[in-house]
C-alpha positions in Angstrom: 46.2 66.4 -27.4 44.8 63.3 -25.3 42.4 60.8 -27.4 41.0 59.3 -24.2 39.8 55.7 -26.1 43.8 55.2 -27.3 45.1 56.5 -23.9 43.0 53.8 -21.7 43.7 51.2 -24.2 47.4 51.9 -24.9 47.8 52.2 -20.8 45.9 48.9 -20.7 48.8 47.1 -23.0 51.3 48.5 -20.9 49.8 46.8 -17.6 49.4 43.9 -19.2 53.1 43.9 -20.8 54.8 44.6 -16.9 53.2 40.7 -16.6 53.8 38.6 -19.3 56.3 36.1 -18.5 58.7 36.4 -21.9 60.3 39.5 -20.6 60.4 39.0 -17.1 60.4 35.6 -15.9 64.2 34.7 -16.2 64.7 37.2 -13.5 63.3 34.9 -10.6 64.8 31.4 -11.9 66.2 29.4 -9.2 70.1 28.1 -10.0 70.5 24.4 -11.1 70.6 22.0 -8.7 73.1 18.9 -9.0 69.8 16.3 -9.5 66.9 16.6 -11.3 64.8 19.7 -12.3 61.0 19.2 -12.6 58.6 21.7 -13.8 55.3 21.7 -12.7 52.6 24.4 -12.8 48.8 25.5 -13.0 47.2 28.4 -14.7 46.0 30.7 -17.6 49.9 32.1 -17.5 52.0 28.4 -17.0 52.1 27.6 -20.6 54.3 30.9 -21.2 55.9 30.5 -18.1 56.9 27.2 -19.3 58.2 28.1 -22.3 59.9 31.4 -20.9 62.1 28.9 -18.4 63.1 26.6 -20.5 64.0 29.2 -23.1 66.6 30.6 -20.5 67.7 26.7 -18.2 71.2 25.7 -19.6 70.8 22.8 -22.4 73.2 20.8 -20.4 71.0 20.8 -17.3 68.4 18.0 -17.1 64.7 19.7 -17.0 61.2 17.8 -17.2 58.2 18.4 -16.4 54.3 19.0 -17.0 51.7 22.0 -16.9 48.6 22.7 -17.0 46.7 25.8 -18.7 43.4 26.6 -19.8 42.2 26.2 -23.6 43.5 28.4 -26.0 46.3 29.9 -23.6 49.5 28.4 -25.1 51.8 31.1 -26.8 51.8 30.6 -30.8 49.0 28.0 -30.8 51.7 25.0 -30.8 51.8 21.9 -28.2 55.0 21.4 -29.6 57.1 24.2 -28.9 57.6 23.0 -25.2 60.0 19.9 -26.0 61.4 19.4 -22.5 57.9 20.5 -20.5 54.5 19.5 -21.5 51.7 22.0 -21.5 48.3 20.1 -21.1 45.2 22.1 -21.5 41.9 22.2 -19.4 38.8 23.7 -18.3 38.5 26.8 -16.7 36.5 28.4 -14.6 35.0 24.8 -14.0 37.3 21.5 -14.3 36.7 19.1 -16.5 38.4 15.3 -16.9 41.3 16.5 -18.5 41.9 18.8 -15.3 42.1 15.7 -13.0 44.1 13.9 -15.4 46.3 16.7 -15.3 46.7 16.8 -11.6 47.9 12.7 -11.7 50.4 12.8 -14.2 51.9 15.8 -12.0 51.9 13.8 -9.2 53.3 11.0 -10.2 55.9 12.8 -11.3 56.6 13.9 -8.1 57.2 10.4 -6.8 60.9 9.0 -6.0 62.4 12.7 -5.8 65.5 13.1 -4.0 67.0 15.9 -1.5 69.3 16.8 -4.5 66.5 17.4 -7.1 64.5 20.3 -7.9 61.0 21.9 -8.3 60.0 24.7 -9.4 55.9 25.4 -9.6 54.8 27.8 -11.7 51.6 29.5 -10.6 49.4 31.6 -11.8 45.6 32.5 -11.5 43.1 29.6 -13.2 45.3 27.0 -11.4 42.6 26.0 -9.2 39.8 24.5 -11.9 42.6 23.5 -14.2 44.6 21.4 -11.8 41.8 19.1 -10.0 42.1 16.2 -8.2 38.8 15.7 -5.3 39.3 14.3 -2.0 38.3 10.7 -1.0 34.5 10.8 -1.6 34.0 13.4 -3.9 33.7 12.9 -7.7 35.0 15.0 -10.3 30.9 16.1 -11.2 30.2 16.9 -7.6 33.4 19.1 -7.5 32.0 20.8 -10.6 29.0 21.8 -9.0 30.4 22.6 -5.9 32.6 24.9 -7.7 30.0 26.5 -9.6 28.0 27.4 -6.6 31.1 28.9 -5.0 31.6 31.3 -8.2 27.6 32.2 -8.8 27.6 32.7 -4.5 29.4 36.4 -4.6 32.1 34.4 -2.3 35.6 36.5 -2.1 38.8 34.8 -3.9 39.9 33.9 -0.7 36.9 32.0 0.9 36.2 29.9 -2.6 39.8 28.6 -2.3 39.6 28.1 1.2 36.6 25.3 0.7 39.0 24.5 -3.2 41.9 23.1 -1.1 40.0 21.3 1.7 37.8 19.3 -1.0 41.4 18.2 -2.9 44.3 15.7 -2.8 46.5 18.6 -4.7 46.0 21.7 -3.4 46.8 23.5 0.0 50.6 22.5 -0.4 49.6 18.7 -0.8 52.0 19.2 -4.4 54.5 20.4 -2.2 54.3 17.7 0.5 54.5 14.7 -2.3 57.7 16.4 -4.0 59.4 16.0 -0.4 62.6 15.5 0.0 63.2 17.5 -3.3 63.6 21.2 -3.0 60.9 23.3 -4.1 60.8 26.9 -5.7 57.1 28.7 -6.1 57.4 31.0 -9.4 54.2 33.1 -8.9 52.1 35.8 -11.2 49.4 36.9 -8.6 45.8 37.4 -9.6 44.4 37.8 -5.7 44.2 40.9 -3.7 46.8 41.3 -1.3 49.2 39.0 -3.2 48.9 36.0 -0.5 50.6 32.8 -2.9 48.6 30.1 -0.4 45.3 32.1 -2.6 46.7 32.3 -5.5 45.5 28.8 -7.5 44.8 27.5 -4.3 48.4 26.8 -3.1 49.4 24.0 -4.3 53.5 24.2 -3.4 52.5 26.3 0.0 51.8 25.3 3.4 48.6 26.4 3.9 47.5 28.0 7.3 43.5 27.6 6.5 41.4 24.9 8.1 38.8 22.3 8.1 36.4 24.8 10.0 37.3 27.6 8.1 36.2 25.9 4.8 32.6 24.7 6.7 31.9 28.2 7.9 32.3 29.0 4.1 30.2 26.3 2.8 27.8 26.7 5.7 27.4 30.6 5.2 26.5 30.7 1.3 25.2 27.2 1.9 26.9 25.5 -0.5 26.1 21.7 -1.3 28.4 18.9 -0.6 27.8 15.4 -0.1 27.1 14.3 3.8 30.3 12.1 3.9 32.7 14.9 2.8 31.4 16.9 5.1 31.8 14.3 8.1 35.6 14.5 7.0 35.6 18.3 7.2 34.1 18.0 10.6 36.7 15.6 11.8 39.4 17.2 10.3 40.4 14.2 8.2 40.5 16.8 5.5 43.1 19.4 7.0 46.0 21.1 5.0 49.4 20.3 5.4 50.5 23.2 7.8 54.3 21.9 8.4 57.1 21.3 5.9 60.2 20.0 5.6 62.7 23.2 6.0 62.9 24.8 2.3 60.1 23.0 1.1 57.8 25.6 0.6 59.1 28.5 1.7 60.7 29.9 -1.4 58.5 32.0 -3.1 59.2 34.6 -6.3 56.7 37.1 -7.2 57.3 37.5 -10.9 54.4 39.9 -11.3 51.6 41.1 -9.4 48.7 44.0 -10.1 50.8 46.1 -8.4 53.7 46.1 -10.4 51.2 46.6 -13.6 49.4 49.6 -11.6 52.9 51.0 -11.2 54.0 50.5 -14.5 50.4 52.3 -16.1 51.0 55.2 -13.7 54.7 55.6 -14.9 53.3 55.8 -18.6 50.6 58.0 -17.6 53.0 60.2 -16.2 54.7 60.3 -19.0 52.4 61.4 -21.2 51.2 64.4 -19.3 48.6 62.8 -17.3 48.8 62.9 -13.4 48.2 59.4 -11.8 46.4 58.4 -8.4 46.9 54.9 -7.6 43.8 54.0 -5.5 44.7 50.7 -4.6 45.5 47.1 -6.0 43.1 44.8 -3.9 39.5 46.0 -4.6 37.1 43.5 -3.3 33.4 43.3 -4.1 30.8 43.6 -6.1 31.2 45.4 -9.3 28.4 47.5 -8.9 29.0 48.6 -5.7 33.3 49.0 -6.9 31.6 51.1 -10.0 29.9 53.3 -7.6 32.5 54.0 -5.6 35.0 55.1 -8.8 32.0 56.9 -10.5 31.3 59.2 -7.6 35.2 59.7 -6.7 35.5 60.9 -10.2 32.9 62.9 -9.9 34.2 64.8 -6.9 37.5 65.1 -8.8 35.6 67.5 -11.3 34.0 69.4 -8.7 37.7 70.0 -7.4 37.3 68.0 -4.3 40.6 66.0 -2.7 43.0 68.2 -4.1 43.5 65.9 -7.4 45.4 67.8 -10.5 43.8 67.3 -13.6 43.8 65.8 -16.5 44.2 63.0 -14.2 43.8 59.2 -14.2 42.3 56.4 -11.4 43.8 53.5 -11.5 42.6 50.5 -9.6 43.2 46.3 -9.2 41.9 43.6 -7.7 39.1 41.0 -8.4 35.9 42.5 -7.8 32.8 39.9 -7.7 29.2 39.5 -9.7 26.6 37.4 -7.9 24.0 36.3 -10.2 20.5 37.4 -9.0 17.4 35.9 -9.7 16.5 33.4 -12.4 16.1 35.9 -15.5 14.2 34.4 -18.6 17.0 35.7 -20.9 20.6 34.9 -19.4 22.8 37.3 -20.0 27.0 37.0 -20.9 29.8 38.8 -20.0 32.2 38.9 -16.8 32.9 41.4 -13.8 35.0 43.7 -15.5 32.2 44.7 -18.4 29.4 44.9 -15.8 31.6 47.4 -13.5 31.7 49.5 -17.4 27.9 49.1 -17.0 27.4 50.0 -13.4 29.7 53.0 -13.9 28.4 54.3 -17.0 24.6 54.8 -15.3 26.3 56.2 -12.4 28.7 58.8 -14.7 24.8 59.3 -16.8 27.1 60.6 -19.4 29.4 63.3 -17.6 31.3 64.9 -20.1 34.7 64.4 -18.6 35.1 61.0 -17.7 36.2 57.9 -19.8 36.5 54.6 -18.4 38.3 51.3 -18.9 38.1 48.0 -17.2 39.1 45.1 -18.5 40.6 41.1 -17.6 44.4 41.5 -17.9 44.2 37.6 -19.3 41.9 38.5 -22.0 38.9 37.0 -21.2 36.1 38.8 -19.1 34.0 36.1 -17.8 31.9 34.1 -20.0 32.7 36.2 -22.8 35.1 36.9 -25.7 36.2 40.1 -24.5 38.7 41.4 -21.7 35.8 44.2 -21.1 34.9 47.6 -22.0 35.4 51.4 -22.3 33.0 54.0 -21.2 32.8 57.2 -22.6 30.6 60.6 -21.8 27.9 59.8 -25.1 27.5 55.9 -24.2 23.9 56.5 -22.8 22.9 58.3 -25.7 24.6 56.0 -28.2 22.7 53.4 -26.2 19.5 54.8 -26.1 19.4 55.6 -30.4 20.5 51.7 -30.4 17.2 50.9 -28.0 19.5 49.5 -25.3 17.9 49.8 -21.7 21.1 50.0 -19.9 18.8 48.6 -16.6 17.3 45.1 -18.5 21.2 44.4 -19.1 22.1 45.2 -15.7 19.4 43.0 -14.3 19.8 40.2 -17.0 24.2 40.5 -16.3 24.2 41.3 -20.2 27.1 43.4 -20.2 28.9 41.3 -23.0 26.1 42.2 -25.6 25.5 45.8 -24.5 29.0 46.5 -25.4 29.3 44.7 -28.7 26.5 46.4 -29.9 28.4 50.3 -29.4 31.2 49.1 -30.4 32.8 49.7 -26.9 34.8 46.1 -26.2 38.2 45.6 -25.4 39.3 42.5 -26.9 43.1 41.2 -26.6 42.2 37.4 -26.5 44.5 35.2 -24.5 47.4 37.4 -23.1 49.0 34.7 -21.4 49.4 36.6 -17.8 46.7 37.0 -15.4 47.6 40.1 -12.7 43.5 39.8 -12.4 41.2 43.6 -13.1 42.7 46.5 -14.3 40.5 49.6 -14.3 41.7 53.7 -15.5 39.4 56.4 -15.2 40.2 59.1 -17.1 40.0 62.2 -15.9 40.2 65.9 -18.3 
């Protein structure tokens, strides 16, 4: 017999396990080449990518190198287990000085490199705030601002990078462009709909095919602030990309893991435990809410017999769905996307008795919260309501985080060291 809170949770671990770089990473490692190797790489996941290449490169090959991951996500809590590459640790989702010196130590390591030398960039999601380096007339508090705007705008993945790599001396394949001659080799764990690696931490070993007018159009539409003289350079194109490089400089790019390959692996473990799976797609886009709604009245029609779905049965769903913060609430709420789609979906379910939910950050951390998200099951309203929790005041305040706690219904991991973005099951019996 089913216990649907193990089932979501267990199917949960196995997403997240089809990502983690440990077990899969030597796969996509590039041969040695007769120079130098360097190692450089932004993200929540490059610590453990780190330590998962040099784990498997030969002893007798010659391997530096420095990345950069957010607090707390370095495998076994020990700077010093990375001997021949150096994990650095940053700020994330907003940079911070340690970001930016992060960015220069990585470039000046790619000075002087030759057409016999290697690098390989490991990149995964986070990259973007933890490796930080702004363009000519930009400081690193302006940038912090800027960034904050684009993340509290309800701006897609795509569009917040866009402006990200415009307003840098790093990103948008400028790593890529300083490591020249040297060969180059993107390792990549994708935390973006649709997979694109220019989006995924903003591109920095990729020639990048956004421009200066895309990036104003951005900033223009959710009228984000930046200083008159950065703009001027957007305008003028001073600020452009590097669209062309040198043949084999950033074209080799390695998917290690992607929310598709976790999808596929849940639905393979679904399967086998007697439970039919229905893949709805990997790059959801939006806000959670409205993504809530949407899964809350598909399952709904799944009960009612509708679409020709076999049950029991389980949804299963990626991408990076979006909360913009409304209004100026006197009591600001915490949590992330994944716990307020848990919230939007249970009002929509209003406690039907043969759903359960799960929806959760495969890195671990849901926002600004200490939890990956949440599970919803057919008696939270009414375990709410004998708590006195008006599931509409935490809507409106974004208080998913404490709504949650107080049930009992978190999902908490901490730091998985992978990032393959949201992961969402419906359960259906």
């Amino acid at each position: 017999m089913i216990e649907p809170v193990d089932f979501l949770k267990k199917m949960f671990s196995v997403a997240v396990d089809r990502a983690l770089p440990q077990t899969h990473l030597a796969n996509f490692l590039p041969s040695p080449p007769n120079g130098k190797t360097v190692v450089i790489g932004a993200g929540k996941a490059s610590a453990a990518m780190a330590l998962a290449l040099q784990e498997h490169w030969p002893q007798s090959a010659d391997l530096s190198g420095l990345v950069v991951t957010r607090y707390g996500h370095v495998p076994g809590l020990s700077l010093n287990q990375s001997s021949r590459i150096e994990i650095m640790q940053a700020s994330h989702p907003v940079p911070d000085e340690m970001s930016v010196l992060a960015a220069q130590r990585i470039l000046k390591m790619l000075e002087g490199l030759s057409d016999q030398d290697l690098v390989i960039a490991l990149i995964s999601g986070g990259g973007s705030s933890l490796l930080t380096l702004p363009c000519e007339g930009l400081t690193l508090e302006e940038k912090q601002k800027i960034n904050q705007s684009l993340l509290n705008c309800g701006a897609s993945i795509d569009q917040i990078n866009c402006v990200r790599k415009h307003l840098s001396k790093v990103k948008g394949g400028r790593l890529a462009q300083a490591a020249s001659p040297a060969r180059v080799v993107t390792i990549c764990i994708s935390d973006v709909p649709g997979d694109d690696p220019q989006t995924i931490a903003s591109g920095p070993s990729l020639a990048d095919t956004s421009t200066c007018a895309q990036a104003l159009a951005i900033i223009d539409q959710f009228q984000i602030e930046i200083p008159p003289s950065v703009k001027e350079r957007l305008q003028s194109g001073q600020l452009e990309t590097p669209k062309n490089m040198p043949l084999g400089a950033s074209s080799d790019v390695r998917m290690m893991a992607s929310a598709s390959d976790s999808l596929r692996a849940a639905a393979q473990w679904a399967k086998s435990q007697g439970v039919e799976p229905y893949v709805l797609g990997d790059d959801f886009e939006g806000e959670s809410r409205a993504v809530a709604l949407f899964h809350a009245s598909l399952a709904k029609g799944v009960i009612k017999g509708l679409g020709g779905f076999k049950t029991p049965c389980v949804l299963l769903s990626g991408g990076e769905t979006t909360v913009t913060l409304s209004g100026t609430p006197k009591v600001k709420g915490q949590g992330g996307r994944s716990s307020e789609f848990c919230l939007s979906l249970a009002q929509a379910l209003d406690g039907c008795a043969d759903v359960w939910g799960l929806s959760a950050d495969t890195d671990g951390i849901d926002g600004v919260s200490e939890s990956a998200g949440a599970i919803v099951t057919p008696t939270t309203l009414i375990r709410a309501s004998a708590l006195g929790l008006d599931i509409k005041d935490h809507l409106a305040r974004h208080n998913s985080f404490d709504f949650f706690e107080r049930l009992g219904d978190l999902v908490t991991t901490g730091p998985t060291f992978t990032n393959v973005n949201d992961f969402r099951a419906l359960l259906i019996l």
